[in-house]
mmCIF file as gemmi writes it, N, C-alpha and C atoms, coordinates in Angstrom:
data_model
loop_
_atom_site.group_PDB
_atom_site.id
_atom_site.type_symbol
_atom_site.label_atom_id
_atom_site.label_alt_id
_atom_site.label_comp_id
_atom_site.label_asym_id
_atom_site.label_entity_id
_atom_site.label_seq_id
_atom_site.pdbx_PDB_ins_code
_atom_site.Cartn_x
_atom_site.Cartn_y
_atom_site.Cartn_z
_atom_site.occupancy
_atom_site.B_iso_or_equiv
_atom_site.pdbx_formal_charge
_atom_site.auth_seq_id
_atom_site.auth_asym_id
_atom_site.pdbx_PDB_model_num
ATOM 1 N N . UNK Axp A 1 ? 19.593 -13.726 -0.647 1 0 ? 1 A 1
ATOM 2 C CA . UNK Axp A 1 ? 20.7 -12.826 -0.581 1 0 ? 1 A 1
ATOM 3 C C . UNK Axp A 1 ? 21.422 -12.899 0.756 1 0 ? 1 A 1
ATOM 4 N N . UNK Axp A 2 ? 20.605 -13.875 1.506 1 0 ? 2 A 1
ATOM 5 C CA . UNK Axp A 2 ? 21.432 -13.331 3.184 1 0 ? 2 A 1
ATOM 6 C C . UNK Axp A 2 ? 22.023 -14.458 3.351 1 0 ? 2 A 1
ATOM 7 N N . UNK Axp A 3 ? 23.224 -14.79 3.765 1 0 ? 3 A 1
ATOM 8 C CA . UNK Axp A 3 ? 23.977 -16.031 3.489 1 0 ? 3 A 1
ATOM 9 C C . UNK Axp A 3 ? 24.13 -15.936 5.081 1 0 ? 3 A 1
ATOM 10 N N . UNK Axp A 4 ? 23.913 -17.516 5.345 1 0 ? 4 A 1
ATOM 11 C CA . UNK Axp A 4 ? 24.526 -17.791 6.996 1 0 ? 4 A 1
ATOM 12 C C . UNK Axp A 4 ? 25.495 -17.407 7.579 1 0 ? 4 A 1
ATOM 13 N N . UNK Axp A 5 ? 25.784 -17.151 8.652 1 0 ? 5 A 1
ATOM 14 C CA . UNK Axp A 5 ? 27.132 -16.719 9.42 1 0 ? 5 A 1
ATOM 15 C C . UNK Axp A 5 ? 27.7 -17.635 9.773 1 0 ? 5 A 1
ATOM 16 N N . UNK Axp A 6 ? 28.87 -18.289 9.367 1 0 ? 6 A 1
ATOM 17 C CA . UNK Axp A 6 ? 29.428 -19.865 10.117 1 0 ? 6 A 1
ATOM 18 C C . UNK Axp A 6 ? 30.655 -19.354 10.779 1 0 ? 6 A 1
ATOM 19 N N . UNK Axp A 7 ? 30.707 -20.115 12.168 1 0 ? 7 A 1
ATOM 20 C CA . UNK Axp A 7 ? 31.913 -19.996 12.408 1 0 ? 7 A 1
ATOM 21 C C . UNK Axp A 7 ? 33.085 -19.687 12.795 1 0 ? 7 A 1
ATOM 22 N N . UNK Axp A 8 ? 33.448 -20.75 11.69 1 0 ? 8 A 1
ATOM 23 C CA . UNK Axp A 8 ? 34.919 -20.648 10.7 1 0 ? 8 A 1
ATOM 24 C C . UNK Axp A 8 ? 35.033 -19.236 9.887 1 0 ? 8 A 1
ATOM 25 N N . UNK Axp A 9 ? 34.441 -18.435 9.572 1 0 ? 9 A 1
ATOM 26 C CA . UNK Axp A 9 ? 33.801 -17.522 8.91 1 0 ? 9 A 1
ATOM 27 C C . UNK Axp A 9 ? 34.448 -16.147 9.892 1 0 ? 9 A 1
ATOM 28 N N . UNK Axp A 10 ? 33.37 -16.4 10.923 1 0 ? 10 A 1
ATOM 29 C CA . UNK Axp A 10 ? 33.789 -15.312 11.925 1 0 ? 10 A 1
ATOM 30 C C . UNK Axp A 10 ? 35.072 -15.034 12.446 1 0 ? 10 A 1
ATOM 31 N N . UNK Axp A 11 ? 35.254 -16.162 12.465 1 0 ? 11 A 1
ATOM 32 C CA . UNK Axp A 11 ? 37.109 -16.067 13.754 1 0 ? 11 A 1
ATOM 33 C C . UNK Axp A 11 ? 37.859 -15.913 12.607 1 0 ? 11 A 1
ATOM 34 N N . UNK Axp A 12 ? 37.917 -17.009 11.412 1 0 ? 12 A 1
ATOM 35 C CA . UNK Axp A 12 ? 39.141 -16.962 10.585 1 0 ? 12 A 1
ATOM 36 C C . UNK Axp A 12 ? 40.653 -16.977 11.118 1 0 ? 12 A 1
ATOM 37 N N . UNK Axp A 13 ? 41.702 -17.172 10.383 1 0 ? 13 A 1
ATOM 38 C CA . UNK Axp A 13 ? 42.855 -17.754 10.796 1 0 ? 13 A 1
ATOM 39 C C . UNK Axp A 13 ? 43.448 -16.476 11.711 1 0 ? 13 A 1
ATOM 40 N N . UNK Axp A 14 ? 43.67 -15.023 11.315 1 0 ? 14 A 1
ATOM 41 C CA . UNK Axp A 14 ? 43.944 -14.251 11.81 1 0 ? 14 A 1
ATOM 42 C C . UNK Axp A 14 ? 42.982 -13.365 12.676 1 0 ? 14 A 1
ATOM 43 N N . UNK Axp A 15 ? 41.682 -13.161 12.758 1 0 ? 15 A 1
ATOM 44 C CA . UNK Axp A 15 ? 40.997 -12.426 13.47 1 0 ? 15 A 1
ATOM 45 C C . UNK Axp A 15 ? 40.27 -11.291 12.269 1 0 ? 15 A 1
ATOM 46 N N . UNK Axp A 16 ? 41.374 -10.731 11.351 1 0 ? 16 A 1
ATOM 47 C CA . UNK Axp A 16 ? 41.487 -9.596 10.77 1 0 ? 16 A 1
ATOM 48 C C . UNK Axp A 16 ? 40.333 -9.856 9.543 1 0 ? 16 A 1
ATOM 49 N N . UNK Axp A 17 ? 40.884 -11.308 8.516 1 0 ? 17 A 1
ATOM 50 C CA . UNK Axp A 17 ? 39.838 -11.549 7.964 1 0 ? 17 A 1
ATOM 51 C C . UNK Axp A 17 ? 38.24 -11.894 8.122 1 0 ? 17 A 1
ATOM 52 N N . UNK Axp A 18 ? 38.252 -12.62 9.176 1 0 ? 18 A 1
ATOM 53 C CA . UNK Axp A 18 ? 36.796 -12.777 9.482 1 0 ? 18 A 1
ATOM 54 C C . UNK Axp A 18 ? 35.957 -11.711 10.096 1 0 ? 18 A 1
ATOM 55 N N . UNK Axp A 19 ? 36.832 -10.69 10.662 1 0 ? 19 A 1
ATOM 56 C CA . UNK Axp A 19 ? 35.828 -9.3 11.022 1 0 ? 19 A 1
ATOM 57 C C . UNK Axp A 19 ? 35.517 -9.029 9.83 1 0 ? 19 A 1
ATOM 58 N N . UNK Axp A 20 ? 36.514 -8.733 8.61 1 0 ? 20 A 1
ATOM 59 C CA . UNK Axp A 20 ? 36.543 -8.327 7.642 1 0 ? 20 A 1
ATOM 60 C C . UNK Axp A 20 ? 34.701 -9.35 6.756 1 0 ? 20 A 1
ATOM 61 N N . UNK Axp A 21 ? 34.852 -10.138 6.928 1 0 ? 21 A 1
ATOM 62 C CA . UNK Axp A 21 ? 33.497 -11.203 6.24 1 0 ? 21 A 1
ATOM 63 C C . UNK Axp A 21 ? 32.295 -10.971 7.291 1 0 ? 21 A 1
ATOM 64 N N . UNK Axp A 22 ? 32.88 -10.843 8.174 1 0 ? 22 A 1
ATOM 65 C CA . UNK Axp A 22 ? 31.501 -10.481 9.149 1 0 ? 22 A 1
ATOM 66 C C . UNK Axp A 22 ? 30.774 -8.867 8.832 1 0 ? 22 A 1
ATOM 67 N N . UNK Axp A 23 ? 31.853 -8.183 8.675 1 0 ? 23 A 1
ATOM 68 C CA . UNK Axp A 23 ? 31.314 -6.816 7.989 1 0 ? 23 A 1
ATOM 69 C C . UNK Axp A 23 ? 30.993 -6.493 6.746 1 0 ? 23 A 1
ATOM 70 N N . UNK Axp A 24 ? 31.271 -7.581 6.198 1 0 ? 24 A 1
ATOM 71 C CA . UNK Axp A 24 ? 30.906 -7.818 4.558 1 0 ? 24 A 1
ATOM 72 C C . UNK Axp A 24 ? 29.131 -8.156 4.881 1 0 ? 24 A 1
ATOM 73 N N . UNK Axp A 25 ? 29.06 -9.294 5.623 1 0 ? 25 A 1
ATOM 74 C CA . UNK Axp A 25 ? 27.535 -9.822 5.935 1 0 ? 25 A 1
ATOM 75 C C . UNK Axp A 25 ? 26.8 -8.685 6.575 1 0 ? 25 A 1
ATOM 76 N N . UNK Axp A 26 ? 27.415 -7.696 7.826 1 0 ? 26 A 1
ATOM 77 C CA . UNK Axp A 26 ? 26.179 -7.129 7.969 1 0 ? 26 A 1
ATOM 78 C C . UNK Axp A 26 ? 25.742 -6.186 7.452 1 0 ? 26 A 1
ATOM 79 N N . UNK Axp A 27 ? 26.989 -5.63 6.337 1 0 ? 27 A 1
ATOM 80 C CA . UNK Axp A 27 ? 26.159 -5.023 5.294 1 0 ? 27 A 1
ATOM 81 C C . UNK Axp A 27 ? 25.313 -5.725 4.194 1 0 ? 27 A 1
ATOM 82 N N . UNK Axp A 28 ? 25.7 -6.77 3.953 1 0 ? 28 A 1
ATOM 83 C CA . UNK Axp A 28 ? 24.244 -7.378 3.344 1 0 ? 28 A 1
ATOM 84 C C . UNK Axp A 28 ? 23.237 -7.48 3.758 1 0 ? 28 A 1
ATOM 85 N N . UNK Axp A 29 ? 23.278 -7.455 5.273 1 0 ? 29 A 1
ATOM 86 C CA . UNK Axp A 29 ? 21.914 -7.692 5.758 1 0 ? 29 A 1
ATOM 87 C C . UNK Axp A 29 ? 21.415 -6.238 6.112 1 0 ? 29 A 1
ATOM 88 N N . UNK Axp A 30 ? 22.139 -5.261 6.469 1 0 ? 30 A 1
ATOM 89 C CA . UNK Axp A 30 ? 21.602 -3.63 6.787 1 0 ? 30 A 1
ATOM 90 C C . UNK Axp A 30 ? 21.006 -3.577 5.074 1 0 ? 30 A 1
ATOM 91 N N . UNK Axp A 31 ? 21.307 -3.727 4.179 1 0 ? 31 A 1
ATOM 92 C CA . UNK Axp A 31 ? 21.128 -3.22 3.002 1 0 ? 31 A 1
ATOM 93 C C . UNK Axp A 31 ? 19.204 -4.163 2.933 1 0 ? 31 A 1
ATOM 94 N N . UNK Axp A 32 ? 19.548 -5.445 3.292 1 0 ? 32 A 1
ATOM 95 C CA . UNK Axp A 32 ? 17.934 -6.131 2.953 1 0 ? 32 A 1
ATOM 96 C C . UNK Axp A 32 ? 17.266 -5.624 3.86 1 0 ? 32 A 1
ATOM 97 N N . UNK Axp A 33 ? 17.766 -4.636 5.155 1 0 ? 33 A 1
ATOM 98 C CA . UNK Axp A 33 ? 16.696 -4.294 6.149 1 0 ? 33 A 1
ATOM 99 C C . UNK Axp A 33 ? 15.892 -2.998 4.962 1 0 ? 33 A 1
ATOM 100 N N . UNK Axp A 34 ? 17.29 -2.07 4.766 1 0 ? 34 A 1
ATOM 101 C CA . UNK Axp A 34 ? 16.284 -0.745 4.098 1 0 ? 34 A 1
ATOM 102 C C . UNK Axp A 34 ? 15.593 -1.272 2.987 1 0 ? 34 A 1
ATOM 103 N N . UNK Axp A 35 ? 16.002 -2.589 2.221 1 0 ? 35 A 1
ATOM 104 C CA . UNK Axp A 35 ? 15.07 -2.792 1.116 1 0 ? 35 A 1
ATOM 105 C C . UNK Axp A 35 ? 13.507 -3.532 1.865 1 0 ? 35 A 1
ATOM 106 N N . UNK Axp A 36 ? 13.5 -3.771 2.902 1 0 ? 36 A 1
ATOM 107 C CA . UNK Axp A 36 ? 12.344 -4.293 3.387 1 0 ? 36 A 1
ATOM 108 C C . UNK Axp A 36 ? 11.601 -3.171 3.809 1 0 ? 36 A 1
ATOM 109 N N . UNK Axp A 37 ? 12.662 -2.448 4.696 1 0 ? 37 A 1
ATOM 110 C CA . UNK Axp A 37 ? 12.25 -1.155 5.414 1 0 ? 37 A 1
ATOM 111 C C . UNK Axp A 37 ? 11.193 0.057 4.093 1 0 ? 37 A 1
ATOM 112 N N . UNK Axp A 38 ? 11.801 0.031 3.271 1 0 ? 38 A 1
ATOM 113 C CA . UNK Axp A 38 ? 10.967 1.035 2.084 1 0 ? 38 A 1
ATOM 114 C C . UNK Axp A 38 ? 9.743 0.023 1.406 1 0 ? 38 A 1
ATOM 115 N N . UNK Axp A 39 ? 10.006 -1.08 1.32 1 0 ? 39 A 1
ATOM 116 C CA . UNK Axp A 39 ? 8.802 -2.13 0.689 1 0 ? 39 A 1
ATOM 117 C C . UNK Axp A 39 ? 7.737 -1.912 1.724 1 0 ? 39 A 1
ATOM 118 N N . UNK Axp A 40 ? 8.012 -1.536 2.989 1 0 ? 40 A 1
ATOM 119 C CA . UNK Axp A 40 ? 6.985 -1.758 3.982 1 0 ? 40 A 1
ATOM 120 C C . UNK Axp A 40 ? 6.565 0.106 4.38 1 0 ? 40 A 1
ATOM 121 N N . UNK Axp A 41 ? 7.073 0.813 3.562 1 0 ? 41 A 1
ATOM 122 C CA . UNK Axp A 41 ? 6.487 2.048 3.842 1 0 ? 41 A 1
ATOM 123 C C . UNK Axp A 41 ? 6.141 2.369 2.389 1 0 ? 41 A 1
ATOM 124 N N . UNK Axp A 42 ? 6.15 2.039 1.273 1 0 ? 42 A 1
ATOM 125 C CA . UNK Axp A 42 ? 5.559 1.73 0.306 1 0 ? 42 A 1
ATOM 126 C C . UNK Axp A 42 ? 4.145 1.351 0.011 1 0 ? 42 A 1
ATOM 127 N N . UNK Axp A 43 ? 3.651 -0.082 0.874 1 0 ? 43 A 1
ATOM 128 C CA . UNK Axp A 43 ? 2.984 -1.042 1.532 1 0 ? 43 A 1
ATOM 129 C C . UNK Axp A 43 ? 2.019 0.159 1.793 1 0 ? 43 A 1
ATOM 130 N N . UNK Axp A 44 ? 2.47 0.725 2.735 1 0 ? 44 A 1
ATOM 131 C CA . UNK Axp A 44 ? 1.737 1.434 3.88 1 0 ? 44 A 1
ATOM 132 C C . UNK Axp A 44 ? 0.989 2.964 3.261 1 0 ? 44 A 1
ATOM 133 N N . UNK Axp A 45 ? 1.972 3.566 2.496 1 0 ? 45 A 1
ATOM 134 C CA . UNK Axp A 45 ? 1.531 4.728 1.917 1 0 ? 45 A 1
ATOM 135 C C . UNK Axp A 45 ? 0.762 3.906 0.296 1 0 ? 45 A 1
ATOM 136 N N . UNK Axp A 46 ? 0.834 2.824 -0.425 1 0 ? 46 A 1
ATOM 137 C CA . UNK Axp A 46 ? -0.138 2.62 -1.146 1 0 ? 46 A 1
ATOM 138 C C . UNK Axp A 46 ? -1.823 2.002 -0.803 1 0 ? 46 A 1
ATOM 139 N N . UNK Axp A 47 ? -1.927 1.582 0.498 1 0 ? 47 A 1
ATOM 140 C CA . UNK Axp A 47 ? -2.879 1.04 1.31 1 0 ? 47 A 1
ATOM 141 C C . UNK Axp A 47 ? -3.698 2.496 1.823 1 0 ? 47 A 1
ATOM 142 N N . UNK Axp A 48 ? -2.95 3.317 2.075 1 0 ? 48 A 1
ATOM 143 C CA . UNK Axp A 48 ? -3.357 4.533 2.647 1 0 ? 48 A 1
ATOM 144 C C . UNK Axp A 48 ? -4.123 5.677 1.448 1 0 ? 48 A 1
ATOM 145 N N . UNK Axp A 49 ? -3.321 5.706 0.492 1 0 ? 49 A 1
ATOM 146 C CA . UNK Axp A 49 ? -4.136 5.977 -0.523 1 0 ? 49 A 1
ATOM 147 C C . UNK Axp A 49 ? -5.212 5.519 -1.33 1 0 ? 49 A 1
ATOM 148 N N . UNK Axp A 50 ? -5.218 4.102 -1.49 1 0 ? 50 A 1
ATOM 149 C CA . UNK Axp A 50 ? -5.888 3.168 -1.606 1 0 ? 50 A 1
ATOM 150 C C . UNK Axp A 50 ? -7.279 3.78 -0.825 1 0 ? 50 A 1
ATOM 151 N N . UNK Axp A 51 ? -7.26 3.689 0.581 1 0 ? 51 A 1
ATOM 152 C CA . UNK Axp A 51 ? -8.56 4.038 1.125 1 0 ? 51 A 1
ATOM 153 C C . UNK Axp A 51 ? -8.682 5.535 0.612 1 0 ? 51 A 1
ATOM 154 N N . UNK Axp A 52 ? -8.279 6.365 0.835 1 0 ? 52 A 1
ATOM 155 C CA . UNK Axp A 52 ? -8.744 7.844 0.598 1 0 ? 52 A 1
ATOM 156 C C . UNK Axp A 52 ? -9.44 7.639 -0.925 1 0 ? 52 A 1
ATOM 157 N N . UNK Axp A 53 ? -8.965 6.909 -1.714 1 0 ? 53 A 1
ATOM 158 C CA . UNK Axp A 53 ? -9.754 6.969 -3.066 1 0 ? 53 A 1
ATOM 159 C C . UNK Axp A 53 ? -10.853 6.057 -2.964 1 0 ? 53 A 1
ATOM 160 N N . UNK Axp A 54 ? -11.263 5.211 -2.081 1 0 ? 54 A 1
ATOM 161 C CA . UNK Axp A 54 ? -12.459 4.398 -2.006 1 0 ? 54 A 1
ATOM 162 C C . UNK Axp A 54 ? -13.312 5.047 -1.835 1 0 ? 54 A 1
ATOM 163 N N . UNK Axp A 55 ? -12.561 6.429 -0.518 1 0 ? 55 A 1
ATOM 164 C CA . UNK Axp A 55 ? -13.451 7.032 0.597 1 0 ? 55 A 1
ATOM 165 C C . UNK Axp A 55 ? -14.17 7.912 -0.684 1 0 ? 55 A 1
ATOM 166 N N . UNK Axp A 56 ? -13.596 8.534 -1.343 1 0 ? 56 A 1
ATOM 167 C CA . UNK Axp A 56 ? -13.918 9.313 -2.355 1 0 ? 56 A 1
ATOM 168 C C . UNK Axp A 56 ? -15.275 8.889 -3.341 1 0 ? 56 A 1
ATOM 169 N N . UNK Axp A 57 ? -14.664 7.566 -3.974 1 0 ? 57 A 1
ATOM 170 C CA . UNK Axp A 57 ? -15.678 6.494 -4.703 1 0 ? 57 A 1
ATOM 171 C C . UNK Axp A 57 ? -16.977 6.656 -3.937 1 0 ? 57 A 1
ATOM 172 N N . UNK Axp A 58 ? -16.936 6.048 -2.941 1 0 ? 58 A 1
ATOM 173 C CA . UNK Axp A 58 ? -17.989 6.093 -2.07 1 0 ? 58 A 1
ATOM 174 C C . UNK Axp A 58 ? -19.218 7.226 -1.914 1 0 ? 58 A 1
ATOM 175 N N . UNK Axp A 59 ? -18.338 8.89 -1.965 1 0 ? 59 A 1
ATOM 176 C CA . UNK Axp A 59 ? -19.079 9.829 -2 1 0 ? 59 A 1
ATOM 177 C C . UNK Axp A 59 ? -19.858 10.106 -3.332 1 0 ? 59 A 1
ATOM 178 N N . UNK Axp A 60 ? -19.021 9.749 -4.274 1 0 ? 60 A 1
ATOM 179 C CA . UNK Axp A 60 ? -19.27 9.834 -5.264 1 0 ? 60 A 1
ATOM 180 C C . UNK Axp A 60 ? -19.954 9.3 -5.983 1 0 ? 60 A 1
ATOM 181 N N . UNK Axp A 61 ? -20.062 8.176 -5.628 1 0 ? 61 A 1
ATOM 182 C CA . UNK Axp A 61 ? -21.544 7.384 -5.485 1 0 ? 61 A 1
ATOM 183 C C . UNK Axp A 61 ? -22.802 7.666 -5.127 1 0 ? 61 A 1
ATOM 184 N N . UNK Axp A 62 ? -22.365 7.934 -3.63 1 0 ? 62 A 1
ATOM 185 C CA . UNK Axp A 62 ? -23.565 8.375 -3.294 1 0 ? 62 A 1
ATOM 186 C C . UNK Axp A 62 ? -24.205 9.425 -3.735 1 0 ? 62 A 1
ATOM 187 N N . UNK Axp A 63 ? -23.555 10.719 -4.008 1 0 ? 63 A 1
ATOM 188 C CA . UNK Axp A 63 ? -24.6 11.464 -4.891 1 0 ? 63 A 1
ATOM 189 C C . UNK Axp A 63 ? -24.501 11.874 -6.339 1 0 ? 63 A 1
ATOM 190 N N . UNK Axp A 64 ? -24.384 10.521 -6.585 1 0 ? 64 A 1
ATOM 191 C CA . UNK Axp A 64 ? -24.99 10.499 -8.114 1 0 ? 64 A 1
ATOM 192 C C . UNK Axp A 64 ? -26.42 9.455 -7.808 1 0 ? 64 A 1
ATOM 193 N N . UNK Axp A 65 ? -26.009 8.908 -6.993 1 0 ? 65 A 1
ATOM 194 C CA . UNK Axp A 65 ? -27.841 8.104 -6.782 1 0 ? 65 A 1
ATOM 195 C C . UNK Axp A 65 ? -28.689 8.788 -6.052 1 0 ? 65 A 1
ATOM 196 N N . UNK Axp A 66 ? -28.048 9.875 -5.258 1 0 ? 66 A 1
ATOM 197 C CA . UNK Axp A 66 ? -28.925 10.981 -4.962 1 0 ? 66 A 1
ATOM 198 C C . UNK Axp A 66 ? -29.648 12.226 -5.903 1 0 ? 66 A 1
ATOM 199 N N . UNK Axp A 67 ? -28.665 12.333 -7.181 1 0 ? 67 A 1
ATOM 200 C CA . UNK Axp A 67 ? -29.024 13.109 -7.957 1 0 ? 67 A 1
ATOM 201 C C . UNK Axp A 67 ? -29.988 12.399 -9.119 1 0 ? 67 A 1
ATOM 202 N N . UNK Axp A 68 ? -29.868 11.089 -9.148 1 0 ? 68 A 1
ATOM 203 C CA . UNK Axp A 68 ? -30.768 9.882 -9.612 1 0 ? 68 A 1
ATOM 204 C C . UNK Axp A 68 ? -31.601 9.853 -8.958 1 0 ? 68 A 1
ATOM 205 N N . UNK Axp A 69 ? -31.996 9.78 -8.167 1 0 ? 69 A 1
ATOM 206 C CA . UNK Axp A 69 ? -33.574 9.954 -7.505 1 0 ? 69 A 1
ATOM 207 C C . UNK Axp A 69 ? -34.111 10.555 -7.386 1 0 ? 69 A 1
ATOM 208 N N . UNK Axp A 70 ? -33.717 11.957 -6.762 1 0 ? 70 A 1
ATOM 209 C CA . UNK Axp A 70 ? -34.07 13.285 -7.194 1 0 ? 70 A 1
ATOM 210 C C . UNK Axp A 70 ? -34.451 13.14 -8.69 1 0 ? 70 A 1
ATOM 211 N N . UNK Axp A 71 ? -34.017 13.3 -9.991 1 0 ? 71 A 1
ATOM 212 C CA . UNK Axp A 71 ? -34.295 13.19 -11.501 1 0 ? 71 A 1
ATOM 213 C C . UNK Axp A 71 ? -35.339 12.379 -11.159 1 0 ? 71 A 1
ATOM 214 N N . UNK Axp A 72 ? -35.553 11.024 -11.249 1 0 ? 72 A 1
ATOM 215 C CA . UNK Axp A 72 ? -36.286 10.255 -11.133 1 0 ? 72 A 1
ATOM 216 C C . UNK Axp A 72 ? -37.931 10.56 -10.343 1 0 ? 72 A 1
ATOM 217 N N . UNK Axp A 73 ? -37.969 10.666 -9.287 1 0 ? 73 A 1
ATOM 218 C CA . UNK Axp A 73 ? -39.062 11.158 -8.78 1 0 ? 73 A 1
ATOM 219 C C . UNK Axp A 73 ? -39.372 12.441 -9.67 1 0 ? 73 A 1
ATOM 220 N N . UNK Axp A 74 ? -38.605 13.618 -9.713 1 0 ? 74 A 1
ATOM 221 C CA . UNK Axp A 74 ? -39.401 14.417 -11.022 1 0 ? 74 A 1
ATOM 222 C C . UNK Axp A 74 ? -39.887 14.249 -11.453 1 0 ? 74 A 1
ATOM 223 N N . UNK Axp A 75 ? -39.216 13.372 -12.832 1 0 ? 75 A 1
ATOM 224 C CA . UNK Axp A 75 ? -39.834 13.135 -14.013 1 0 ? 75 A 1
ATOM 225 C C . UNK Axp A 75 ? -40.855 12.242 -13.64 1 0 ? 75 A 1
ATOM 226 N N . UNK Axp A 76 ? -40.96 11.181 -12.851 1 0 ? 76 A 1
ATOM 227 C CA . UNK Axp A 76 ? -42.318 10.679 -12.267 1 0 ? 76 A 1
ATOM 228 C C . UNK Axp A 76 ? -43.588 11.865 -12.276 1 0 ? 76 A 1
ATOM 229 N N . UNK Axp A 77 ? -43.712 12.871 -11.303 1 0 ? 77 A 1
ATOM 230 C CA . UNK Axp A 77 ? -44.526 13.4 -10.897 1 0 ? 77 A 1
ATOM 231 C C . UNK Axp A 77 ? -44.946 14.263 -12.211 1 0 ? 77 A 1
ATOM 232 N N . UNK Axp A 78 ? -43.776 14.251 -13.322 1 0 ? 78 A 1
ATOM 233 C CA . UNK Axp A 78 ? -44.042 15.453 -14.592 1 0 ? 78 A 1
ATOM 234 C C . UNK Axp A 78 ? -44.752 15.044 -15.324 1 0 ? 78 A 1
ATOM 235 N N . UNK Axp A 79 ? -44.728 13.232 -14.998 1 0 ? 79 A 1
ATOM 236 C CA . UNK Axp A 79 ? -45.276 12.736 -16.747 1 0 ? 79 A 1
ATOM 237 C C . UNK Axp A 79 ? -46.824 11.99 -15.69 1 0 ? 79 A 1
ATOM 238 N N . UNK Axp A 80 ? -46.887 11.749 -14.414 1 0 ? 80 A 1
ATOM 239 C CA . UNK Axp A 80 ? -48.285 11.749 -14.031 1 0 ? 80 A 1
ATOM 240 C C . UNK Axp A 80 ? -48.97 13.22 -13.706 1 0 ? 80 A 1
ATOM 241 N N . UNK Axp A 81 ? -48.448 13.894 -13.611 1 0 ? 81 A 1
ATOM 242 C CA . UNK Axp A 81 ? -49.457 15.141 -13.314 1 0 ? 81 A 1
ATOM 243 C C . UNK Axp A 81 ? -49.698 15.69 -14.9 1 0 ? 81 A 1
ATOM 244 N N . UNK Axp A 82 ? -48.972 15.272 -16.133 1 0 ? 82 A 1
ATOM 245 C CA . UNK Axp A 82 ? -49.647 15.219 -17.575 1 0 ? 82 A 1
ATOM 246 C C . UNK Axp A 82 ? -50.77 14.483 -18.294 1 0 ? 82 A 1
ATOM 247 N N . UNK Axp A 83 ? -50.625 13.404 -17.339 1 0 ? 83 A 1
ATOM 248 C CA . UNK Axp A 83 ? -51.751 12.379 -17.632 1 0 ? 83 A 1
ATOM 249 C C . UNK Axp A 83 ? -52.919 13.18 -16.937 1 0 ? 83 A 1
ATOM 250 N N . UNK Axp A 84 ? -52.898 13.709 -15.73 1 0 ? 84 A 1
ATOM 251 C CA . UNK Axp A 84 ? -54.364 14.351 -15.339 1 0 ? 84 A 1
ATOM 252 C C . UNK Axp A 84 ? -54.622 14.996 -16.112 1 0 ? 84 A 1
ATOM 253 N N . UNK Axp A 85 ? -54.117 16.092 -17.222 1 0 ? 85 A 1
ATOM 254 C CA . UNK Axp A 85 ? -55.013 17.147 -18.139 1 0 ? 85 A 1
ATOM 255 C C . UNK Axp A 85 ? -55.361 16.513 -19.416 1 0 ? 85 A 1
C-alpha cells in the first residue's frame, strides 16, 4: 500500500500539485501507521490475556491434583484399614 516518494512527484511542474501528491502519500502512510499502531496493541492486549488465562489454568490445575491426592490417599487408608478387620 505504501508507494515510493519520487522526485518528479514531489516538486511537480507547479509546486501546487506535488504538495498536493505528497499529502496524498502521507496520508497513506499516517493511515498504515494507525493500522500497525492498533495490530500492535491488539498483539499486546491478546498476549496479555493470553497469560492471565494460563496463570489461571495453572491454579486450576494445581488444585484439582491437590484435591486428587487428598481423595486418593483416603480412599487408600479406607480400603487398608478394612482389610485389618
Amino acid at each position: 500500500m505504501l508507494q515510493e516518494i519520487q522526485s518528479d512527484d514531489v516538486i511537480g511542474d507547479n509546486g501546487v500539485g506535488g504538495a498536493r501528491v505528497l499529502q496524498t502519500q502521507l496520508s497513506a502512510i499516517l493511515a498504515e501507521l494507525r493500522v500497525l499502531t492498533c495490530k500492535v496493541r491488539e498483539d499486546s492486549r491478546d498476549k496479555k490475556l493470553s497469560g492471565e488465562w494460563k496463570l489461571l489454568a495453572m491454579v486450576v490445575d494445581r488444585l484439582c491434583f491437590c484435591v486428587f491426592s487428598a481423595l486418593f490417599v483416603i480412599a487408600t487408608v479406607v480400603v487398608f484399614r478394612r482389610q485389618l478387620y
